[in-house]
C-alpha positions in Angstrom: 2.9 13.8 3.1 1.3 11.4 0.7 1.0 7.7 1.8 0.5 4.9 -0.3 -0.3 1.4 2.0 0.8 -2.0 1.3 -1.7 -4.4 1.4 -0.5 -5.8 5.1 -0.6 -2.4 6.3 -4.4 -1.4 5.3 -5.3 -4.7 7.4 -3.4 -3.5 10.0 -4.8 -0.5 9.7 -8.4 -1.5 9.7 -8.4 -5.0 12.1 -5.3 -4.5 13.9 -4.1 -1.3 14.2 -1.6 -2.1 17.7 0.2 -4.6 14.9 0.9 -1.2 13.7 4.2 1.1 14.9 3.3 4.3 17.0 4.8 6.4 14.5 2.9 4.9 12.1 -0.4 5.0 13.3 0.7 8.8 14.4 0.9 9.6 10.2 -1.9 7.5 9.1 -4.2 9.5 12.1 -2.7 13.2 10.9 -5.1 15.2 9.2 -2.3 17.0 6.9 -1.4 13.7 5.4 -3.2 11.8 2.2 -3.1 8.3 3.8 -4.0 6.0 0.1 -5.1 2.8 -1.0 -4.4 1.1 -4.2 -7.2 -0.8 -6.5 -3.9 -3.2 -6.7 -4.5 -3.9 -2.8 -8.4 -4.4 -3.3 -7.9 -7.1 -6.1 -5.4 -8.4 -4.1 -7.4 -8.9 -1.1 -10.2 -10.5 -2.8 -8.1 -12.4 -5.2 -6.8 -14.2 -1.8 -10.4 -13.9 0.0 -11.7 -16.2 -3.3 -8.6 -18.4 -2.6 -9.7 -19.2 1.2 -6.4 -17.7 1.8 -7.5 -14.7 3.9 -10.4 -13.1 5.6 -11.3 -9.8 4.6 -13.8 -7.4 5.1 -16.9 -7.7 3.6 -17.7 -3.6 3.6 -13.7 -2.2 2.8 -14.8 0.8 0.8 -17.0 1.7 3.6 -13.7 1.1 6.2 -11.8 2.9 4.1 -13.7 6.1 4.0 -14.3 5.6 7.8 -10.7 5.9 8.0 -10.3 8.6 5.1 -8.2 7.2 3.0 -8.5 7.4 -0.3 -8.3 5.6 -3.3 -6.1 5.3 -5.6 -7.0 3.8 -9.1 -4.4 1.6 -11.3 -3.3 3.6 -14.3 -1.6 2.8 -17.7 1.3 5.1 -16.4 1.5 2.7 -13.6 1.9 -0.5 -15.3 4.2 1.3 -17.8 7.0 2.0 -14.5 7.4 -1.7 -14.0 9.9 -1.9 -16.9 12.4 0.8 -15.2 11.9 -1.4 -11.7 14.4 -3.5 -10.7 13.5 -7.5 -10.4 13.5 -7.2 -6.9 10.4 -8.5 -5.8 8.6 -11.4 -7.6 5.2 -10.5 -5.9 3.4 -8.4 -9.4 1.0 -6.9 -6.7 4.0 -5.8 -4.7 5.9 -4.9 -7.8 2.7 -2.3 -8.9 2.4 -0.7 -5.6 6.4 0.2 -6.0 5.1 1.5 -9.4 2.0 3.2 -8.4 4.3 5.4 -5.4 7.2 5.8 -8.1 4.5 7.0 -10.4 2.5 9.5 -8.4 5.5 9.7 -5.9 4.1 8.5 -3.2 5.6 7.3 -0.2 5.3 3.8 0.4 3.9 2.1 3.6 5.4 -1.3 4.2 7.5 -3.2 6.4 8.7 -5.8 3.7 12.4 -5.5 3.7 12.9 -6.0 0.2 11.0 -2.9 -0.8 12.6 -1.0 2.0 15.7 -1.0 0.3 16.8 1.6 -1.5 16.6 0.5 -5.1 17.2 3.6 -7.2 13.6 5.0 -7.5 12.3 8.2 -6.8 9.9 6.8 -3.9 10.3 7.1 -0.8 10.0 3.9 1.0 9.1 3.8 4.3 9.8 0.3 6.3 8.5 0.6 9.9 4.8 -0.4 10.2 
């Protein structure tokens, strides 16, 4: 299974890993699966950091490999799937994730609601972290 992780989720994943369900701790921790983590959630992160909003960590790529997950870099292809998403989320990071696991289907990691729906994509979204 291929994961893609919200940007809550890699926190979680990282900081605060009981935040996160069993079962999802149980696929992020199982070798056979590419757990992935979007440029979109880096910016994001640091976009907020800058803002005073959030505390993040100062050595995430070095986390991240700790952890194995990989990368994964913001296309053109990406940006190009936001105009067959539905406006269902007003969040643009949000809204590029979506794309990036429609793109490179992907399932996606979250537990907000309104991307747990099922809105017509070929995604898998997984709400439960």
């Amino acid at each position: 299974m291929k994961l893609l992780l919200d940007t809550r989720t890699v926190l979680w994943a990282l900081g605060s890993p009981a935040r996160l369900s069993a079962a999802t701790r149980a696929k992020l921790e199982d070798p056979r699966n590419t757990v992935l983590v979007s440029a979109v959630s880096a910016w994001e992160l640091e976009i907020k950091r800058a803002l005073g909003k959030l505390s993040t960590p100062d050595d995430l790529e070095e986390q991240l490999r700790a952890v194995r997950f990989g990368e994964l870099p913001l296309r053109t292809s990406h940006a190009k799937a936001l105009r067959s998403l539905p406006p269902i989320h007003r969040d643009p990071f949000d809204r590029m994730l979506v794309a990036q696991a429609v793109v490179e289907r992907l399932v996606l990691v979250t537990r907000d609601a309104r991307l747990s729906a099922n809105h017509g994509w070929r995604s898998e979204v997984w709400f439960g972290t």
